[in-house]
PLY file of the C-alpha trace (Angstrom):
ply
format ascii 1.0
element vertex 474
property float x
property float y
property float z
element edge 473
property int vertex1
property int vertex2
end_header
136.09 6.29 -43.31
134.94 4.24 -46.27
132.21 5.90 -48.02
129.28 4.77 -51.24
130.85 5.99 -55.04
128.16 8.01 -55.22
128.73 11.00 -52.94
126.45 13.49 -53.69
125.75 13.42 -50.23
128.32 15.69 -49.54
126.83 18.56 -52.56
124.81 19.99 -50.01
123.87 20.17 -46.38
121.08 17.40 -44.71
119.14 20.21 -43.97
118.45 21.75 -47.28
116.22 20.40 -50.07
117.14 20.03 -53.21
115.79 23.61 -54.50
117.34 25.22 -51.58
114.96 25.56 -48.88
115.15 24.50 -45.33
114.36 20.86 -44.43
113.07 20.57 -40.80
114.77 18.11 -38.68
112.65 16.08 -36.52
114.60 13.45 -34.18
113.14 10.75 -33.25
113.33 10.64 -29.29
116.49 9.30 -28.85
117.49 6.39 -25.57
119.44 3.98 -24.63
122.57 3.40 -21.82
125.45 6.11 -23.44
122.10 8.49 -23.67
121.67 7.97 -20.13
125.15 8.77 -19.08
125.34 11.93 -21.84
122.09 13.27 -19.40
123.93 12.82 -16.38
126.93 14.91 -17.81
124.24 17.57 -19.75
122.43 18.05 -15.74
125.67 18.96 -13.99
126.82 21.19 -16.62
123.44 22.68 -16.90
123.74 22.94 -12.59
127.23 24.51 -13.47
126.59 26.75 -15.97
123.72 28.08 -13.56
125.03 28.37 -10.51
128.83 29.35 -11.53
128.38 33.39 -11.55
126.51 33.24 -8.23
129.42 31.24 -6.37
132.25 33.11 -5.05
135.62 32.01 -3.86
137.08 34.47 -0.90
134.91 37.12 -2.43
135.40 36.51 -6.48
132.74 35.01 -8.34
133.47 32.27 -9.94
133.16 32.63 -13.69
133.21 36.31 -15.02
134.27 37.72 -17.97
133.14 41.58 -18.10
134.83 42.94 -20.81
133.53 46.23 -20.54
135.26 46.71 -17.36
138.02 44.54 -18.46
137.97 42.17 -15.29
137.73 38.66 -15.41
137.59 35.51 -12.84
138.56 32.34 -13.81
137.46 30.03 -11.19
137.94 32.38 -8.46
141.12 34.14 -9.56
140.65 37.46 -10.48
142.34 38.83 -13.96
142.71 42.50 -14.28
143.76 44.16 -17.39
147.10 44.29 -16.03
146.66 40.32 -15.60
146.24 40.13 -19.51
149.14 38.00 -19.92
147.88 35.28 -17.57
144.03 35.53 -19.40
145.98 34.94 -22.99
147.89 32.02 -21.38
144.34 30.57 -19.63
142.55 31.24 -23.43
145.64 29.23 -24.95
145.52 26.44 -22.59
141.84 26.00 -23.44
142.34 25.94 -27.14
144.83 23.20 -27.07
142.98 21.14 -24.52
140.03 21.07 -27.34
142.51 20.24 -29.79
144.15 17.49 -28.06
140.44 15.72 -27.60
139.59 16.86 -31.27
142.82 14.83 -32.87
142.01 11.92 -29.78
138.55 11.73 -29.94
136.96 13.66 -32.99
134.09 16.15 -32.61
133.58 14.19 -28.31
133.00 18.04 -26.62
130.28 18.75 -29.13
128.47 16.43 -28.27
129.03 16.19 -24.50
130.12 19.30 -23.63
128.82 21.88 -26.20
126.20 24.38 -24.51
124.45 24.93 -27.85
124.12 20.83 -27.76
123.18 20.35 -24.20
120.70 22.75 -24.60
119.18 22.30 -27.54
118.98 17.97 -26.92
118.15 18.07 -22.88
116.45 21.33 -22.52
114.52 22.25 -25.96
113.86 19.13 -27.54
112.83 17.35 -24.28
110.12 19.93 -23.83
109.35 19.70 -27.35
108.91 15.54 -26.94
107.28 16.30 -23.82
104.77 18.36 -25.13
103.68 17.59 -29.02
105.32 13.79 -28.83
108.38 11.90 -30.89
109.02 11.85 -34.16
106.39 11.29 -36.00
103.63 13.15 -34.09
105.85 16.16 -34.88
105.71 15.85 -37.95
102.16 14.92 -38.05
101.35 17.99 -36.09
103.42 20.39 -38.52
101.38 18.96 -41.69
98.24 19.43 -40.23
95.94 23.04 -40.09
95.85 25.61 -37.67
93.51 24.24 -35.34
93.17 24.43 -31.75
95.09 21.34 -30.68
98.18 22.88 -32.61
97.70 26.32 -31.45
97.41 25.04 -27.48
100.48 22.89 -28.36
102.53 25.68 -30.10
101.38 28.12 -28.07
103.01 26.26 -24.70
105.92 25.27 -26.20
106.91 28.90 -27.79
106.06 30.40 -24.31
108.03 27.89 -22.64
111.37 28.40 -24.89
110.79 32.03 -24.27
110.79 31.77 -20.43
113.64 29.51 -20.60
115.68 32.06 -23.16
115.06 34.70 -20.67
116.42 32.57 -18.13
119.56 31.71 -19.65
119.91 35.42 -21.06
119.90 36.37 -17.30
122.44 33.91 -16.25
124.73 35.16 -19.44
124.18 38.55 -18.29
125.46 37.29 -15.10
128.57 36.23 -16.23
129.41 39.28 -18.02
128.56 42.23 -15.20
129.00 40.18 -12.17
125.91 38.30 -10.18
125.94 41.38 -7.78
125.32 43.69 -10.15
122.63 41.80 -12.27
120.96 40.89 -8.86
121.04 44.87 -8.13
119.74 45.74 -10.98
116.39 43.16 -10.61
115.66 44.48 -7.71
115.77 48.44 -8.97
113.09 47.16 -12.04
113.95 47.37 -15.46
113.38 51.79 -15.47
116.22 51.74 -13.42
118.58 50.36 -15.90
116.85 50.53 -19.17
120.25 50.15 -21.06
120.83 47.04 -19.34
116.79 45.53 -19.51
117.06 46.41 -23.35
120.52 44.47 -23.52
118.77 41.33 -21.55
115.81 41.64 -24.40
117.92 41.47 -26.86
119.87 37.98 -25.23
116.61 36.70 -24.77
115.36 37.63 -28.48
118.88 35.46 -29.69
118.38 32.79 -27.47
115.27 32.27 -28.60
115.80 32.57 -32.52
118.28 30.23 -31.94
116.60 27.72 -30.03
113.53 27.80 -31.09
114.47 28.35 -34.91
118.24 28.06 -36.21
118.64 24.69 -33.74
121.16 22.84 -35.30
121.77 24.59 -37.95
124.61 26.49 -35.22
126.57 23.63 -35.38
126.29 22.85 -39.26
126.46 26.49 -40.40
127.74 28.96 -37.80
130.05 27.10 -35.35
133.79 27.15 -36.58
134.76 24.79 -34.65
133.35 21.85 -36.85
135.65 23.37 -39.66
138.70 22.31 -37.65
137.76 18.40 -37.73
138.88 18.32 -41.35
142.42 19.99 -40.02
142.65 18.19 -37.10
141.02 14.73 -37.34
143.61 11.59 -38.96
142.78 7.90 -39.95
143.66 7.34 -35.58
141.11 9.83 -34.21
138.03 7.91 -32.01
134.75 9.29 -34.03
131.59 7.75 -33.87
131.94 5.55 -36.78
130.11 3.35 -39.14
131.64 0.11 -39.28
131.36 -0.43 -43.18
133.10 -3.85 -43.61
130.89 -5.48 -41.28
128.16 -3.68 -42.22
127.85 -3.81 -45.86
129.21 -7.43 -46.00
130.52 -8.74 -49.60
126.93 -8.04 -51.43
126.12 -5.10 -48.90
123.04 -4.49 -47.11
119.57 -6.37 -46.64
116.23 -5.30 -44.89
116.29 -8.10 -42.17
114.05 -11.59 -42.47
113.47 -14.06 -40.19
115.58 -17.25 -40.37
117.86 -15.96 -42.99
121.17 -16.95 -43.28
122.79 -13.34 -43.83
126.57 -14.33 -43.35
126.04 -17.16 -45.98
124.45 -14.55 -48.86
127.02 -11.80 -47.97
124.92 -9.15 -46.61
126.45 -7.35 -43.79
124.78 -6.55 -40.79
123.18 -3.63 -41.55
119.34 -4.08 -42.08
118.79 -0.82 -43.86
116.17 -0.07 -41.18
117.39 4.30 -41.36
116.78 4.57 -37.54
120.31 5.71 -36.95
119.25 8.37 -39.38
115.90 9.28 -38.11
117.50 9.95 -34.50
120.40 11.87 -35.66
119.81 15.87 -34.97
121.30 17.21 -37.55
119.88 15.02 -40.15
122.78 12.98 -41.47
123.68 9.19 -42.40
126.28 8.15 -40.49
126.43 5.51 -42.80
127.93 7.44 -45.21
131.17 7.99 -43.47
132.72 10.94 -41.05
130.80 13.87 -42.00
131.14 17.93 -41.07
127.53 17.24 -39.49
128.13 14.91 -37.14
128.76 16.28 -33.58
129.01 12.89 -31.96
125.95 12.87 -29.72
126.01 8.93 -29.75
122.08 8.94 -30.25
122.94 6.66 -33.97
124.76 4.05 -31.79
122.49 3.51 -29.09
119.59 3.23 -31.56
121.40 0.83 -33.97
122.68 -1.30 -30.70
118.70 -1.78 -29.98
118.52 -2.60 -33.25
121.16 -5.53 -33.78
120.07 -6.43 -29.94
116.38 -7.37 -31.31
117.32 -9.15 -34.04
120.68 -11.09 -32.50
123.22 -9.48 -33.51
126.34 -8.48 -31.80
126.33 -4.76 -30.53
128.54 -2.12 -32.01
128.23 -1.77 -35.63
128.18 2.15 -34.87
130.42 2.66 -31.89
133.41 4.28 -31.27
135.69 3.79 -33.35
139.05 5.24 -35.62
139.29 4.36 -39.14
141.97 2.48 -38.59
140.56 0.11 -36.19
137.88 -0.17 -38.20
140.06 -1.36 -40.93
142.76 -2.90 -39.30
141.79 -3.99 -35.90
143.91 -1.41 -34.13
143.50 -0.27 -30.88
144.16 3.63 -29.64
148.15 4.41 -29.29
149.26 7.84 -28.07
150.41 8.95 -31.42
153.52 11.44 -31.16
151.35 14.29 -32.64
149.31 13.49 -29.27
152.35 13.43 -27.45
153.01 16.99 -28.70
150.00 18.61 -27.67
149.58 16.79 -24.43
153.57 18.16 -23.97
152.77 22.10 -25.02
149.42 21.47 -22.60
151.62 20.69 -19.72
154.06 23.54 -19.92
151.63 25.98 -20.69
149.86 25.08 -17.56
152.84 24.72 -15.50
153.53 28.07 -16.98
150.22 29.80 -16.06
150.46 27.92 -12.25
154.18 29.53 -11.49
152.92 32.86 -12.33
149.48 32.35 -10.17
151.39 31.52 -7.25
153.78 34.52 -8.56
151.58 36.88 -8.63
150.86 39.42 -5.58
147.35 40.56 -4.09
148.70 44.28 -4.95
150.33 45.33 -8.29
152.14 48.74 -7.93
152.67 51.16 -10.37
154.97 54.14 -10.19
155.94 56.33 -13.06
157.83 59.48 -13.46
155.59 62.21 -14.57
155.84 62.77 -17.95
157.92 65.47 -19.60
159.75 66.54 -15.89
163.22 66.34 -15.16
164.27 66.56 -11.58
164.40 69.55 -9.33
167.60 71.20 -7.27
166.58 71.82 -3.42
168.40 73.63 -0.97
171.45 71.33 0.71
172.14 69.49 -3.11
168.64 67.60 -2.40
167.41 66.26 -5.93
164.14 65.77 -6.06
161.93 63.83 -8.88
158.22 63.94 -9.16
156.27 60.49 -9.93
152.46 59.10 -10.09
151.82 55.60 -9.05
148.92 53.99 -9.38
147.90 51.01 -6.46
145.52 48.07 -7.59
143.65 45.75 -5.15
143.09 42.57 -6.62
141.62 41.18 -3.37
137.81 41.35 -1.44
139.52 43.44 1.42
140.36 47.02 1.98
144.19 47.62 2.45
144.93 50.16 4.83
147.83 51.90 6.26
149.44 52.05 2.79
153.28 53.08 3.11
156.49 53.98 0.69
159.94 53.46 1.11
163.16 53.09 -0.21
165.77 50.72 -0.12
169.24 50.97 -0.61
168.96 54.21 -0.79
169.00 57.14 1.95
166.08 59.67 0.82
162.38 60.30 1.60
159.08 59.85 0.09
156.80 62.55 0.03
152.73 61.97 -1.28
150.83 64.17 -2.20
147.50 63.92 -0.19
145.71 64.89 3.01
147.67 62.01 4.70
150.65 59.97 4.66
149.09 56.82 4.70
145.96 55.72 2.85
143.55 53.19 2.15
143.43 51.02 -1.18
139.99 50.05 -1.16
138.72 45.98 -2.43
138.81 45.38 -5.75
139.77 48.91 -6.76
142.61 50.62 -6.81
144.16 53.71 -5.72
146.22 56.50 -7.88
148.16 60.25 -6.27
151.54 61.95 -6.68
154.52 61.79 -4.96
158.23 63.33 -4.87
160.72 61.40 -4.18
164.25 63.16 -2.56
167.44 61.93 -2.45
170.86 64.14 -1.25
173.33 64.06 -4.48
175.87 62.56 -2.88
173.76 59.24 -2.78
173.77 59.31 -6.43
176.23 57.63 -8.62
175.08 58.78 -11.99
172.26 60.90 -13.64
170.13 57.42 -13.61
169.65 55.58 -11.05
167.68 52.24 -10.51
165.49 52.48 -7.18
163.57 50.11 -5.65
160.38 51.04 -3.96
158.90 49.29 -1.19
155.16 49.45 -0.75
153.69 48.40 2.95
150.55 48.04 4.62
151.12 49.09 8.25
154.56 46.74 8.85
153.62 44.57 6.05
155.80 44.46 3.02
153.13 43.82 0.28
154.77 45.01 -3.27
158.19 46.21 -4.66
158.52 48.05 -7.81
161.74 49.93 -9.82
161.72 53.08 -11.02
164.43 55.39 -12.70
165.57 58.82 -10.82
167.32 61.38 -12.61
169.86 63.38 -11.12
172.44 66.23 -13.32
174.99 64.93 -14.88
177.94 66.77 -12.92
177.91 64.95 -9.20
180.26 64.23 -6.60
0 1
1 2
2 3
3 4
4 5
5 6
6 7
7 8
8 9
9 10
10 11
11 12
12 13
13 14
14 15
15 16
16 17
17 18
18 19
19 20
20 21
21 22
22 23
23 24
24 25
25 26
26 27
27 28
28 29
29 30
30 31
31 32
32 33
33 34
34 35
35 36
36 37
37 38
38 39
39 40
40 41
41 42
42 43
43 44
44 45
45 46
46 47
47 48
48 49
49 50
50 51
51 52
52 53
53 54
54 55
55 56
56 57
57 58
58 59
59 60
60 61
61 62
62 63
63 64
64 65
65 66
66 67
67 68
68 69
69 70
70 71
71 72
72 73
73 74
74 75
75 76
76 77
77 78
78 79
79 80
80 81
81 82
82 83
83 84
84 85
85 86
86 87
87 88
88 89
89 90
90 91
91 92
92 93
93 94
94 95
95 96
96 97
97 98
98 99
99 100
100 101
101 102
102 103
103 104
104 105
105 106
106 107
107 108
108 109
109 110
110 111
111 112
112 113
113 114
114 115
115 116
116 117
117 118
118 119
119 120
120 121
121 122
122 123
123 124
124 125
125 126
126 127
127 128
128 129
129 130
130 131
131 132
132 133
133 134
134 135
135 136
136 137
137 138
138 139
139 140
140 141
141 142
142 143
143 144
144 145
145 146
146 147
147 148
148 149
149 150
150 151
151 152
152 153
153 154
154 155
155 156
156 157
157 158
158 159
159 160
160 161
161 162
162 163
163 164
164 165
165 166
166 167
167 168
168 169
169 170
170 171
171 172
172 173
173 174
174 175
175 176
176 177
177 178
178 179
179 180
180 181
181 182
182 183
183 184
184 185
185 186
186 187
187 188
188 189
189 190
190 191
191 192
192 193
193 194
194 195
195 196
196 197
197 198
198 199
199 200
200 201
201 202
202 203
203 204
204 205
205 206
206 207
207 208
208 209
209 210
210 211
211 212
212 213
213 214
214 215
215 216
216 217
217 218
218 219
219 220
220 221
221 222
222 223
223 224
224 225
225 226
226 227
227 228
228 229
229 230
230 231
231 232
232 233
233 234
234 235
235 236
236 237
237 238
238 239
239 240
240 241
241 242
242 243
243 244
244 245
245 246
246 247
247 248
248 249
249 250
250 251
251 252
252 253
253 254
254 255
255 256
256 257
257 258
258 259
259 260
260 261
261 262
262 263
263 264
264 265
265 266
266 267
267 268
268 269
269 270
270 271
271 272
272 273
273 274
274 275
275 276
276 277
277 278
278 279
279 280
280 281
281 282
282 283
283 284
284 285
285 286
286 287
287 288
288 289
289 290
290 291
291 292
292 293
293 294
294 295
295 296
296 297
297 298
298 299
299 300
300 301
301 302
302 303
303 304
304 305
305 306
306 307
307 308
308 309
309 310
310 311
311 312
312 313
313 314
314 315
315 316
316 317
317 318
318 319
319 320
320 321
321 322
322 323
323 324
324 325
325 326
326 327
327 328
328 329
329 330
330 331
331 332
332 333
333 334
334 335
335 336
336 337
337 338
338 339
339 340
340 341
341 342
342 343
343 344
344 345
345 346
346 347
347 348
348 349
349 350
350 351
351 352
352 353
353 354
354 355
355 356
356 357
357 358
358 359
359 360
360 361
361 362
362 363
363 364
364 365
365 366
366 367
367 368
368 369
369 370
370 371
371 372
372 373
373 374
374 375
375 376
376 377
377 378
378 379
379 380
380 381
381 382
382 383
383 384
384 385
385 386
386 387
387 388
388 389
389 390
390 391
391 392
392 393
393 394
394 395
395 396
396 397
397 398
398 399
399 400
400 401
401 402
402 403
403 404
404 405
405 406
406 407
407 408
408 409
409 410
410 411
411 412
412 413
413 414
414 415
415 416
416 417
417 418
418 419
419 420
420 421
421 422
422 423
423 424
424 425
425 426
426 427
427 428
428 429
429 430
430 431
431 432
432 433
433 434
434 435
435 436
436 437
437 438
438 439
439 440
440 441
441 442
442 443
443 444
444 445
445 446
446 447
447 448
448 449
449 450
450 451
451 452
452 453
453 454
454 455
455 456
456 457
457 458
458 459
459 460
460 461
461 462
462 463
463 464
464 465
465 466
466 467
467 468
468 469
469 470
470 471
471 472
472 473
């Protein structure tokens, strides 16, 4: 976008003075009809983000990422460690989803999507216009003493982002040891699980600092993400966007009077008025051009469409927009860059639904032991000695668990109490067992065999292995 010679602006960060220190935002309280719809989308991610680690699909929960354990569910598939491959592909799809909207639409899931802006605009600040007012009595309230209207008012409003914190710290904690769990270890008390109540502090004690303190300096400062619009965004992306030719004019802007002829002294529409900056969150002027700031929260163009509204003008000098349709007139194409993304997006989720459907309830493993040959038995029997290891991916026991070859005449001998055994849900089951074949099955010293794993009748897994047999046979 267009922006003024002088662009100083850029030196520094809107939230920093000019000797350095930190300059307090303070919104005014933004509304309007694209605020209206942005809270509509903010309450049923908020719903989601709530209720998604205590809803479970045939016995998963929903969203869970415990790395500790290495298991993850991704709505309501389960990812094990051997699953790793299907998590990278899932991770991968995600990142070029964001960058397809990024080059599309600029900085559009910050501002929508973006948990650290949904929070901090329809959570924190609400309570904080709720409770010491809009914009100005804010700042009113900061510049006066310590007396006891400010302490009541601080005082509710730091308890209330605390609560909240510890709310959301519990719902993170959640997702991360599995709603079970977390509910388990509420109702033992915190002395129960003093590793895990000091972990929750310590959520809560983030939360909070970054809520109630950092607030948008996340998204200026600490979120990498805003980096990428300089790689990613082109003269075609849809930003919100400062339409400079209409609003500067030939002579450029004018602080609005009444039954002046603006179009006929050259002043663009703008009437200087700086409410699209004093509703902006992280302090910019969007007026100045695409910015690293800017997470395109739409407050600037619902305040400056009230604006031109009251003084009869036509709507949209900040809107939606690409650079080049705000110099050219041009309307969104799908630009082949677009195309490519959209075309790596598809295959990588065609990819990751083949090997879904691919993959079984029950991965087997079976290894030969390591550093054993194979063993001579009476009648030229060769036997070889192997661990397997059975994993349940589902909510169900698996009983009646069964080996046996194919192709090949031999037996399967494990080594356990019983023949058959149980692989219990969501768990998995490891033993020995020695596998014997008569030589004169064999046709070399290695030999490909396919095992077949069963529950009761139920063929549930195959698996290859290598025997060894001597090199001299029949």
């Amino acid at each position: 976008m267009e922006t003024p010679q002088n662009e100083s602006f850029r030196d520094t960060i809107g939230t920093l003075t000019e000797d350095g220190k930190r300059k307090w935002v303070y919104p005014k309280k933004p509304s309007g009809k694209i605020y209206d719809y942005r809270k509509w989308v903010s309450y049923g991610l908020l719903a989601f983000f709530l209720l998604a680690p205590f809803i479970k699909i045939n016995g998963n929960q929903f969203l869970m990422f415990n790395i500790l354990e290495r298991r993850f569910n991704i709505f309501g598939f389960p990812f094990w460690p051997q699953d790793f491959h299907l998590f990278v592909i899932s991770m991968l799809i995600g990142v070029i989803f964001i960058a397809l909207f990024t080059v599309a639409f600029g900085r559009i899931f910050c501002g929508w999507i973006c948990p650290q802006t949904i929070f901090m605009e329809m959570v924190f600040r609400r309570i904080e216009y709720w409770i010491e007012g809009d914009r100005g009595a804010q700042m009113r309230l900061d510049r006066q003493d310590w007396n006891a209207e400010k302490i009541r008012k601080r005082a509710l409003k730091w308890s209330l982002f605390l609560v909240i914190s510890f709310i959301i710290a519990n719902v993170f904690l959640a997702y991360l040891i599995g709603s079970d769990k977390l509910i388990t270890y509420v109702s033992d008390g915190p002395v129960a699980h003093a590793s895990t109540f000091l972990s929750l502090a310590i959520f809560t004690a983030v939360f909070y600092f970054v809520f109630a303190w950092f607030r948008e300096q996340v998204c200026i400062i600490a979120c990498p993400y805003g980096r990428l619009q300089g790689v990613l965004l082109d003269n075609k992306s849809i930003v919100v966007a400062y339409d400079h030719k209409r609003g500067e004019g030939e002579n450029g802007r004018k602080k609005f009077r009444k039954n002046e002829d603006r179009e006929a002294l050259g002043h663009g529409d703008c009437i200087d008025c700086f409410q699209c900056v004093n509703v902006c969150p992280t302090g910019i002027d969007i007026r100045n051009g695409t910015q690293l700031e800017c997470v395109n929260c739409t407050a600037c163009i619902d305040e400056c469409d009230h604006i031109m509204e009251s003084i009869n003008l036509p709507k949209g000098l900040i809107r939606y927009a690409s650079e080049e349709n705000i110099e050219n007139k041009k309307k969104f194409e799908f630009t082949p860059r677009l195309k490519g993304y959209t075309a790596v997006l598809v295959i990588l989720t065609g990819l990751l639904i083949g090997m879904l459907m691919l993959r079984n309830d029950v991965e087997a493993r079976v290894l030969r032991l390591p550093g054993q040959l194979f063993e001579h038995k009476e009648n030229n029997i060769i036997s070889n000695v192997f661990t397997y290891k059975l994993i349940n991916k589902t909510t169900r026991d698996i009983p009646e668990i069964n080996f046996k070859l194919r192709s090949y005449k031999g037996t399967i001998k494990v080594v356990s109490a019983e023949d058959r055994f149980t692989v219990p849900k969501q768990g998995m089951a490891e033993g020995t067992m020695f596998i014997e074949i008569s030589q004169s099955e064999l046709g070399s010293d290695k030999n490909k065999l396919m095992i077949e794993v069963y529950s009761d009748d139920d063929l549930i897994e195959t698996t290859i292995v290598n025997f060894l047999g001597p090199r001299s046979f029949k």
